[in-house]
Every structure is written in structure tokens, then in C-alpha cells.
BADRENNU-356942 format. One record per residue: x, y, z of N, C-alpha, C in turn. Coordinates in steps of 0.001 Angstrom, whole numbers, plus 500000, padded with zeros to 6 digits. Each point is the difference from the previous one (the first is absolute). Layout:
<nodes>
XYZXYZXYZ/...
</nodes>
This chain:
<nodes>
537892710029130969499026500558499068499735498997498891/498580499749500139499829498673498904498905500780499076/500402499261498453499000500846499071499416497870499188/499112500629498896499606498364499442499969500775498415/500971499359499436499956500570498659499190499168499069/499084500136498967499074499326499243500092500548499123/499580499729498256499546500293498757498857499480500007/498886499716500930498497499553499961499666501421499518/499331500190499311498633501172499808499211499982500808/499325498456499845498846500655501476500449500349501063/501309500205500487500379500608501194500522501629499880/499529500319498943499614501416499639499580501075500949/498919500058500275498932500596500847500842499636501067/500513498958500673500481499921501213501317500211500963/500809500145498637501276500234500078500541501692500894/501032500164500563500352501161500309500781501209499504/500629498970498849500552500683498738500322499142498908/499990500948498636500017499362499064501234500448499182/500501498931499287501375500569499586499871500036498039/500347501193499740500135500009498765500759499984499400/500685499062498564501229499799499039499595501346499627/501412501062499695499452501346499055500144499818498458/500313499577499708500047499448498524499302499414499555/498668499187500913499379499514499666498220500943499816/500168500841500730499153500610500860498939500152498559/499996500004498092498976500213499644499350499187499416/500272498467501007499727498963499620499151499321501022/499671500906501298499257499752500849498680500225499901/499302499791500786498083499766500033500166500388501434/500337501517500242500003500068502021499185499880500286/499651499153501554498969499621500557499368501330500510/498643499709500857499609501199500579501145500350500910/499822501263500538501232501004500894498951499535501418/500712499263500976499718499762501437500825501460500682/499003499996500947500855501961500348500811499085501096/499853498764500686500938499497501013501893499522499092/499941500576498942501039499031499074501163501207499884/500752499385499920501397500410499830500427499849498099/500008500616498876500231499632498666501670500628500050/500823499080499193501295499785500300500773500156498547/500590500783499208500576500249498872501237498932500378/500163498758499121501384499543500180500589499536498505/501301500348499832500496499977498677501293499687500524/501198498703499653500959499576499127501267500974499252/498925500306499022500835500498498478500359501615500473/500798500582499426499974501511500107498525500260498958/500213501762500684498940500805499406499524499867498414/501332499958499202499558500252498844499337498777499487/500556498627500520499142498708499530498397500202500671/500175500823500928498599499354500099498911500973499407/500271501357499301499894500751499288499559499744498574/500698498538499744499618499158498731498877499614500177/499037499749501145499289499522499689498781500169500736/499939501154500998499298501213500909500163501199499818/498860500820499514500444501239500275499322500262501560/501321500260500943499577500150501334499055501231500574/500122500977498870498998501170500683498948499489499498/498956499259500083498662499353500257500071499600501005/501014499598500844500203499482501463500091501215500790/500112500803500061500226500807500905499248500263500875/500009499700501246499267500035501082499243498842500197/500083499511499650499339498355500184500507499142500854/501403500102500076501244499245500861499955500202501404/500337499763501389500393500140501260501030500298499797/500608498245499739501657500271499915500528499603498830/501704500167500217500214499306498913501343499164500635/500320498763498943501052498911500895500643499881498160/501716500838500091500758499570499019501372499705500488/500960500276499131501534499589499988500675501260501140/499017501255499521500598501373500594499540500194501444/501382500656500262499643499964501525499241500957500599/499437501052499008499048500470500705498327499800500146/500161498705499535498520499200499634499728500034501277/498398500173500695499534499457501299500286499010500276/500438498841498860499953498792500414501041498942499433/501798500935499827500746499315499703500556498958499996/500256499263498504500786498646500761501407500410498918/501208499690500731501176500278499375500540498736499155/500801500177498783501016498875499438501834500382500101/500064501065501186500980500264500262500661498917501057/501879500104499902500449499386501341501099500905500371/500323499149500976501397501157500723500939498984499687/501539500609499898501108498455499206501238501077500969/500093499057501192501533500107500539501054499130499823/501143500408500112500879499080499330500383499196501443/499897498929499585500398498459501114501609500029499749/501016500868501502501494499607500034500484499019499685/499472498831500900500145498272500018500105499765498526/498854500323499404500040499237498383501109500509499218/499849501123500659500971501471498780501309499044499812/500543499682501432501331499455500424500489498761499473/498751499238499581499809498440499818500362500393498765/499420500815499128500085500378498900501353500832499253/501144499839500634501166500583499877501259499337499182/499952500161498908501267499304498635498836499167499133/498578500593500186499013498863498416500157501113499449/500270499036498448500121500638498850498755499561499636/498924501020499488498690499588499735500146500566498656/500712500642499521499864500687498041501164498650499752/500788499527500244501057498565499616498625499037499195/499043499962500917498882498933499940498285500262498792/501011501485499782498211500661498947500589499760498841/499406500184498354499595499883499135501492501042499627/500681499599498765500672501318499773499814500690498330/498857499735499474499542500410498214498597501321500976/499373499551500156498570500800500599499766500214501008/500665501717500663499739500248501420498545499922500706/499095500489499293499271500484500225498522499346499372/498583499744501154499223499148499590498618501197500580/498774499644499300498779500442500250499066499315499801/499082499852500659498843499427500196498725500651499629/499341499957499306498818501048499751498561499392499213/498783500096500023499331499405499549498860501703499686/500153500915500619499128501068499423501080500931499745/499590500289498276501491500524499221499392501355499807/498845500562500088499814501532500064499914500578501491/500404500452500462500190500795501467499872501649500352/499184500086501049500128501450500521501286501008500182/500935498363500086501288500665500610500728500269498644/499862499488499079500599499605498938501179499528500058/500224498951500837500890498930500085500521499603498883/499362499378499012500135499337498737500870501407499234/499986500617500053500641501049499127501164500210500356/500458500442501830501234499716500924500937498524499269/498804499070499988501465499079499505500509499494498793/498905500647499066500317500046498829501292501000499911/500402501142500450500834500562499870500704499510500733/500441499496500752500926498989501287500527499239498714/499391499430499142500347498980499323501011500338499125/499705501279499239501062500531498908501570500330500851/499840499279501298501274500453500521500872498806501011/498782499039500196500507498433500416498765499633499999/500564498298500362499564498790499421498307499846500738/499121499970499893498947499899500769499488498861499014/499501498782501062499213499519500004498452499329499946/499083500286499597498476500542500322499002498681499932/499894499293501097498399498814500134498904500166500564/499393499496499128498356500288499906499693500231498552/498179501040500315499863500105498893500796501368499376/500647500609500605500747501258499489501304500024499740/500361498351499586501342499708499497499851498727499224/500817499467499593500018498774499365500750499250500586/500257499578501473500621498855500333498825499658501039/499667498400500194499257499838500752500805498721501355/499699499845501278500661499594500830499363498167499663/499233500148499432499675498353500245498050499923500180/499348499213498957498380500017500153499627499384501443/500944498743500299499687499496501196500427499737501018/500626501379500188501390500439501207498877500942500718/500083499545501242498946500838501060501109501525499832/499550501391500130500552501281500166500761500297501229/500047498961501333500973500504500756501651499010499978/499606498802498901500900499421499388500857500624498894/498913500559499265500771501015498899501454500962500484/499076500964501056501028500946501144501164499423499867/499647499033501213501145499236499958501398499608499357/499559499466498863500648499480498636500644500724499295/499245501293499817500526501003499274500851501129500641/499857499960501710500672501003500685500612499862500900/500229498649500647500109499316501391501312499089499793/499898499187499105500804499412500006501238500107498673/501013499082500039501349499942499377499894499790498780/500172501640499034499635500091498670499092501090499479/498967500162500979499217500901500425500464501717499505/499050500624500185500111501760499741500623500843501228/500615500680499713500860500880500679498897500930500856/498637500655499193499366501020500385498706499985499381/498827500193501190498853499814499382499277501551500637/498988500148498504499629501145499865498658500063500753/499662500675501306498865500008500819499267501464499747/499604500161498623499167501104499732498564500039500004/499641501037500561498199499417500557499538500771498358/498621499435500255499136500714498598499495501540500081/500384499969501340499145501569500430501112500291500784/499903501469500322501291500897500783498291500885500439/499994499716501438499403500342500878500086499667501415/499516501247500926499920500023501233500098498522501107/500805499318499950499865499213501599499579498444498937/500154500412498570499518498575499113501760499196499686/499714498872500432501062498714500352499608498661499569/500133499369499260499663498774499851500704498635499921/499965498958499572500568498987500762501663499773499055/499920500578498932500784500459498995501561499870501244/500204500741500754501589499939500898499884499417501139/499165499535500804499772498788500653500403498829499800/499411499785498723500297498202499634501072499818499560/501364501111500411501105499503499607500855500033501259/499577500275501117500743500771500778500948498585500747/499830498809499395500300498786500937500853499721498638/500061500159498723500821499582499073500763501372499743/501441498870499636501655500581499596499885501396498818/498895500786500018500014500939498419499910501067500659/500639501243499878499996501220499846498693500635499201/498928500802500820498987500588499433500329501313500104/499886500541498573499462501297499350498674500567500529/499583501125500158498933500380500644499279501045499488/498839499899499508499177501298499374498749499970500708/499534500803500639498453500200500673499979501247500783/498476500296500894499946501124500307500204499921501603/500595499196500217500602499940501650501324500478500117/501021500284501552500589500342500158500549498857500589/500788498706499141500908498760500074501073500762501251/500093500789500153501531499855500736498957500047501580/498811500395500280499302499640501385499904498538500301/500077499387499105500039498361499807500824499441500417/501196500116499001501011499679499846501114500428499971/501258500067500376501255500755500104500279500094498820/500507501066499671500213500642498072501043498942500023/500787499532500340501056498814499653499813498762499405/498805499819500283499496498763499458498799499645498721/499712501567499398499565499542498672500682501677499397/499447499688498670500216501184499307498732500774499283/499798501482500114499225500428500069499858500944498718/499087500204498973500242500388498644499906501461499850/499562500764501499500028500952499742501635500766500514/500785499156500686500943500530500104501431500268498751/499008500176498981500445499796498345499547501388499237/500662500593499591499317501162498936499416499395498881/500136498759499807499321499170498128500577498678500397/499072499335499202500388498476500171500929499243499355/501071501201499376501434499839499263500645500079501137/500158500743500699500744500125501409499551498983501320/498670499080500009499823499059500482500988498917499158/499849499876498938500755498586499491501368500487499903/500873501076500260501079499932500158500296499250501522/499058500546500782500213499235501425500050498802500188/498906499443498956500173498373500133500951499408499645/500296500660498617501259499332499832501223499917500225/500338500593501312500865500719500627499860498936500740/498894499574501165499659498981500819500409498886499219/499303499586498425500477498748499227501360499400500311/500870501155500156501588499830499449500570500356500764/499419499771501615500782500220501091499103499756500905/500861498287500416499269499037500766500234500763501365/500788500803499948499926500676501492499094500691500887/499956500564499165498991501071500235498501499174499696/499847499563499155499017499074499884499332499172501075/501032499095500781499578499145500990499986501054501388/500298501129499812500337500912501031497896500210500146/499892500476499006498092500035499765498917499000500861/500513499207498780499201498472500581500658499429501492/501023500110500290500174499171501585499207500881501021/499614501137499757498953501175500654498992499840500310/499504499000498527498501500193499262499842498527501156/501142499120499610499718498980500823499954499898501488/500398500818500499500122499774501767498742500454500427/498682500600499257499329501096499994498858499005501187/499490500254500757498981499354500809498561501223500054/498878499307499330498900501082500090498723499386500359/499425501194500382498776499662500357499138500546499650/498262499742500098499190500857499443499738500888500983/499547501629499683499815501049500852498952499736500421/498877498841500086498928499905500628499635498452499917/500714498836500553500404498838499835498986499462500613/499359500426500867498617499241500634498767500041499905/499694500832498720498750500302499672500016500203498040/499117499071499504499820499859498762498564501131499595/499618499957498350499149501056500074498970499802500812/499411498580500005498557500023500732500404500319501378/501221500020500864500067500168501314499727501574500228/500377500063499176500325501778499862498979500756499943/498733499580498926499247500238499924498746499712501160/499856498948500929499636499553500871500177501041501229/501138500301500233501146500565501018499227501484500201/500018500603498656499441501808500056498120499558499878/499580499409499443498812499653500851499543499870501077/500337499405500813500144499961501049499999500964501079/501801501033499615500144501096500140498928501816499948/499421499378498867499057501053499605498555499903500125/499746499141500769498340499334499892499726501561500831/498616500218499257499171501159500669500267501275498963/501310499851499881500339501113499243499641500242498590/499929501420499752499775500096498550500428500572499077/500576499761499002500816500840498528499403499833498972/500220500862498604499508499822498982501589500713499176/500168499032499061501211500465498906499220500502498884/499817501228500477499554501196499048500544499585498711/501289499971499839500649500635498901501102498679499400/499401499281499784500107498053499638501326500974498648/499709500021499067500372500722499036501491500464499759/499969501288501292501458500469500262500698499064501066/499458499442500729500571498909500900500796499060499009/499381498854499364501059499139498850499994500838498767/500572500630500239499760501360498494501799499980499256/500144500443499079501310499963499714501018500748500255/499755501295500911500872500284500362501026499207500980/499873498794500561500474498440500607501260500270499335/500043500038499078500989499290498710500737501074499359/501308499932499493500802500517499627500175499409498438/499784501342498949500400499046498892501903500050499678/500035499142499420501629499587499395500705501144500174/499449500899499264501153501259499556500501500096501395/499215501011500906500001500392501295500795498746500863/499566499035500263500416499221500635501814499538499392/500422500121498860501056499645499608500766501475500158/499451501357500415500551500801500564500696500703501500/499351498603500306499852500786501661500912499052500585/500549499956501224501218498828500882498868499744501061/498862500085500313499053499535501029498658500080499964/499637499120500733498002499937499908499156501126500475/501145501214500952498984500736500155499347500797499570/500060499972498654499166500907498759498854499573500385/499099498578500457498602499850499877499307500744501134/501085500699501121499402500455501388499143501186499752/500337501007499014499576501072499962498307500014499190/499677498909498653498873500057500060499369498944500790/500566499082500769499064499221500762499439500428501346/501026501248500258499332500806501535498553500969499302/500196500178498732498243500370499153499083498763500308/500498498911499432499063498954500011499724499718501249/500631499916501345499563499397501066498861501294500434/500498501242499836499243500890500589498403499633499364/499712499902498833498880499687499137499639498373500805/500388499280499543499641498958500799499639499276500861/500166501211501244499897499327501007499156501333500896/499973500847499093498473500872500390498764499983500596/499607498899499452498732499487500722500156499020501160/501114500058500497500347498823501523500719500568500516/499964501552500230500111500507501580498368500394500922/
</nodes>
């Protein structure tokens, strides 16, 4: 299945579908509507960012499909993986002392450059803080890694190697449905123990052994007792990380990127026809869990009950 992707305009009129940024959407000049065309809602960000800067019920019904993070998009592309633990490595990995080799003044490091959040992250570790040592680079701290240190050097430096942080904090900006970002990925090959805040269910990922998860905490006083429990007992400590390390993963959809994807159900659907009535409640906020709720609950399936509303609404007009 072959598609030809372009940003020409004049290939407007000729095209078979057209793909729209949703965040961008009131910054467009839409061309005329070809009735042979496929119009394609695709968005990145969760709901509420793109909310900043669309109000989506003007869209409603305008769309075919839509192509996001969530898997119940017509036209999903995932940032999820699957992480089994590799025996061989596990074994190879048997008497390293990997906390012998970390930092012993400042367990704990964060990375952050957007300091107001849906999730209210920034508030989580502000109180983390009144109880251990946290660290904070970017613009939502005052330590910076270096002006002309590329960012997967930084990682590195600060988490990877001998001297390095014990535990890095992988809190997303949003706590929503099936939203993952590159935030616990880009550590998964370096020596640091990640903390985990978002609206996925990490242990489908990953074996609960190999990170730590903030909701398995009544308050984030009872998270930093844990850490520092881990701090001051290399045992249990390297017991974590030799886990984290044997971990071998892959992506849940490793052979197809968005444009394949998008190409792929084209293809699939030529002839056919839908209309996303209800653009609105589809990336709408019920997606998302705010703080309170989410720092109440031990699992993600709080978002099932209003998103079986939203799919029903959504997907109304494509039976």
C-alpha cells in the first residue's frame, strides 16, 4: 500500500485526504470540500492543549476521521512499548552495585521545561521536596545541564553515569487516556530508576519491578519515604535497576510510523464513508483525569466509564 505525502497546496483539489494539525485548525484558510476527500483530525498534544487554541465544536462534523495518541482514534498511532525482562542480561547483571556508583547528597533529579500542568506535576514535587532532596533542570528549576551539551548527553551525565542521580522523575504534563510521551523512554537504556506519573497503565508496559509508580503512595510524603529507603539500601536498590536493566522492548506497532498508518486505513477504507459528528466529545476532557481523582485511585480504569460515553458519541456517524 503506497500513499505520496506533500504540503503542496496546489495538490489540494487532488489529493485523497487531507490531514489537519488540531491546534492549529483556527489558523487555517480550508480549501474547497472535494466530496472524493477523506478530511483527517490529527493532533499530538492531549485534549486540553489543543483546547488552548480550538474550540473543537465548530468542527463538528466536518472531520471523516480522526488520527491521535488514543487508541480509539480511526487512525491510531501508539508511543507505547512492551518491556520483557532479558534472563541472559538479568544473569550478566548479577553482584553490580549500581547505587555504590550514584551521587550520595541528591537522590533525586527532574527535568521540566513547562512548569504549569494539567497534571499538576509542579505542585507533586514541590511537596516531594519538603521531604527529600529534589533536584529540578530547566526552566522550572535553577540548575541547568550545560548551554552547549546536546539533551541526550545531558541524560546521560546526569543519570547514566558514575556520580549521577539515583532516580528520575518521568511525570507527564497531562494524566490522560493512552497519553505517553518520550519523558520514560529516553531513559530506559540509562542506569536511573524512573518515578512515574501519567494516565497509562505502566505495569502493561513494564513489570511493576522495574520502576516506581506514584500512585502506589497515599501522598508524596510516603513516596519520599520510599526513596529514601531505596537511597540507603543499595540492596534493594540495585534489586530495581538490575530489572530496569535486563528489560528488552519493543514498540507495539514497530513497522508502521504515523504516515504508514495513516496511508494503511486509507487504503483500507477507500469507498467508505464516516463523518465525526461529535469532534468535541471525541478529544473532549473527559480523556483526562484531574490530580485529585487520579492521586485517589490505584488504576487507569477510572477513564473507561466516561470514554465508553465518548466513543458511543463519536463514532455515531460511522456505523
Amino acid at each position: 500500500m503506497k500513499c505520496i505525502f506533500t504540503s503542496d497546496r496546489n495538490s489540494l483539489s487532488t489529493s485523497d485526504a487531507i490531514v489537519f494539525r488540531g491546534r492549529r485548525l483556527p489558523k487555517f484558510e480550508f480549501p474547497p470540500r472535494m466530496t472524493h476527500q477523506k478530511w483527517i483530525f490529527y493532533e499530538t498534544e492531549p485534549p486540553h492543549k489543543t483546547w488552548m487554541f480550538a474550540n473543537l465544536t465548530k468542527y463538528n462534523g466536518l472531520f471523516n476521521m480522526t488520527s491521535t495518541y488514543a487508541a480509539d482514534s480511526h487512525i491510531p498511532f501508539t508511543r507505547m512499548k512492551s518491556c520483557h525482562k532479558d534472563w541472559h542480561i538479568y544473569n550478566e547483571l548479577s553482584g553490580e552495585d549500581f547505587g555504590a556508583k550514584k551521587r550520595k547528597d541528591v537522590p533525586v533529579a527532574w527535568f521540566a521545561s513547562r512548569c504549569l500542568t494539567q497534571s499538576r506535576r509542579e505542585d507533586y514535587v514541590k511537596e516531594l521536596q519538603e521531604h527529600i532532596k529534589v533536584d529540578i533542570y530547566g526552566k522550572c528549576g535553577d540548575k541547568q545541564c550545560g548551554s552547549n551539551i546536546r539533551e541526550d548527553d545531558c541524560d546521560k551525565s546526569l543519570l547514566h553515569v558514575e556520580g549521577s542521580y539515583k532516580f528520575y522523575l518521568s511525570f507527564e504534563n497531562s494524566i490522560c487516556d493512552d497519553y505517553v510521551s518520550e519523558k520514560l523512554w529516553k531513559v530506559l537504556n540509562l542506569n536511573v530508576v524512573p518515578v512515574v506519573m501519567g494516565g497509562v497503565e505502566y505495569s502493561n508496559m513494564m513489570p511493576k519491578d522495574s520502576f516506581i509508580d506514584v500512585r502506589d503512595f497515599n501522598s508524596a510524603k510516603d513516596l519520599a519515604k520510599y526513596i529514601s529507603y531505596l537511597d540507603s539500601n543499595n540492596t534493594a536498590y540495585n534489586a530495581i535497576l538490575r530489572n530496569k536493566a535486563s528489560l528488552q522492548c519493543e514498540a507495539l506497532n514497530p513497522k508502521r510510523g504515523k504516515g504508514c498508518n495513516i496511508c494503511h486505513r486509507l487504503h483500507e477504507t477507500k469507498g467508505q464513508v464516516s463523518v465525526v459528528h461529535a469532534l468535541d466529545a471525541f478529544w473532549g476532557s473527559r480523556r483526562c483525569l484531574s490530580p485529585e481523582v487520579y492521586h485517589q485511585t490505584q488504576a487507569v480504569d477510572d477513564f473507561e466509564v466516561d470514554l465508553e460515553e465518548v466513543k458511543k458519541v463519536s463514532l455515531a456517524g460511522n456505523k
